[in-house]
Phi, psi and omega in degrees: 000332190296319205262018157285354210249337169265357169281328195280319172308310184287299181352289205291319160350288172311301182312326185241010129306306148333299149318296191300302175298328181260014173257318193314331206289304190312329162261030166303300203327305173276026172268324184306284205280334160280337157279314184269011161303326190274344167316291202308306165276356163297260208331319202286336172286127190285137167253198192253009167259346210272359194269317180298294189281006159309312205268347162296298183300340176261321206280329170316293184323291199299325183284335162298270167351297193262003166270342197282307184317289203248033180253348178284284182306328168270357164281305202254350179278286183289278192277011149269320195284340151315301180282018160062009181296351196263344200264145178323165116100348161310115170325135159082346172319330179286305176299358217226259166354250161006294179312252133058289187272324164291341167281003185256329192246348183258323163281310164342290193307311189306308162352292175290272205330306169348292172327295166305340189281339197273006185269017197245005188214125173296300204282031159216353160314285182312307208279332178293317207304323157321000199213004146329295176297354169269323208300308164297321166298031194244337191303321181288340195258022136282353147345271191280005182262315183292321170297339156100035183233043171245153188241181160338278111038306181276328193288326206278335194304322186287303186310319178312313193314275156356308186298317186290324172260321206307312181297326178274325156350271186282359167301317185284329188070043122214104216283149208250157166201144207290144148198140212251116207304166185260173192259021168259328160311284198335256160349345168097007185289000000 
C-alpha cells in the first residue's frame, strides 16, 4: 500500500497543473487586451529616446535590408550572368535561372523594406526617396529572369538599382555590405 502513495501524489500533481494551466490559457484573453491597451498607451506617450533609437533602428533594418538585396543580386544575378550561365545551351542554365528569378524577387522585396526602414531616418529618407521609382521597376523581373527573357539591360538595372542604394547608404552614414541571403532567406523561408 506504501507504493500506491507516491503515485496518487504524481497523479493529484498532474491533475492540478492541468487545471492551473487551462484556467491561466482561458484567461490569456483579457491579458491580451489589457496588455495591448497598456502597448498603446506606452507608444502613443512619446519619451525622449524614443525618436533617436526609432532612427538607430531604421538605419540598422535599412543596412540589413539592402545588404540582403545585394548579396541576392550580385550571387545569383550579376555573376552568372557575367559567366554566361544565363545563355542557351549553357551547363546548369535552368537552375541558374530559378535561382535568379528567386534572387529577383528577394531583392525587390528587400528593397522595398529598405526603402521603407529608410523613411524612420531624414538623412537617409532624402538620400533613398530618388531611387523608389528605380525600386519599382524592379518588380516584374523576377520573372522575367526565371523565364530566361532577361538582357543586357535587366541585368544592369538591379546592379544600378544596388549601387544607388549602396551610395545613399553610405551618403547617410550607413554603409551596405554585401551579404548573401541563406536559400531559405532566398526562397521566402
Amino acid at each position: 500500500m506504501a507504493s500506491t502513495f507516491p503515485i496518487r501524489r504524481i497523479v493529484v500533481a498532474v491533475v492540478l497543473s492541468c487545471a492551473v494551466l487551462v484556467s491561466t490559457t482561458a484567461c490569456g484573453g483579457e491579458t491580451r487586451s489589457t496588455q495591448s491597451a497598456a502597448l498603446t498607451a506606452a507608444e502613443s506617450s512619446p519619451s525622449p529616446s524614443a525618436s533617436a533609437e526609432r532612427q538607430k533602428l531604421a538605419k540598422t533594418r535599412f543596412v540589413a535590408n539592402a545588404g540582403l538585396a545585394a548579396g541576392a543580386a550580385y550571387q545569383w544575378i550579376v555573376k552568372p550572368y557575367k559567366a554566361g550561365k544565363f545563355k542557351k545551351g549553357a551547363k546548369g542554365r535552368t537552375f541558374a535561372l530559378v535561382k535568379a528569378g528567386l534572387a529577383g524577387a528577394f531583392t525587390y522585396n528587400r528593397l522595398k523594406a529598405a526603402s521603407e526602414n529608410a523613411k524612420g531616418d531624414p538623412l537617409l529618407s532624402k538620400a533613398v526617396a530618388p531611387l523608389t521609382s528605380g525600386i519599382e521597376s524592379l518588380k516584374g523581373l523576377g520573372g522575367k529572369l526565371r523565364k530566361g527573357d532577361a538582357g543586357d539591360a535587366d541585368v544592369g538595372m538591379f546592379e544600378k538599382m544596388i549601387n544607388g542604394v549602396k551610395d545613399a547608404g553610405q551618403k547617410a552614414g550607413a554603409p551596405v555590405k554585401d551579404q548573401v541571403p541563406s536559400a531559405g532567406q532566398l526562397s521566402g523561408g
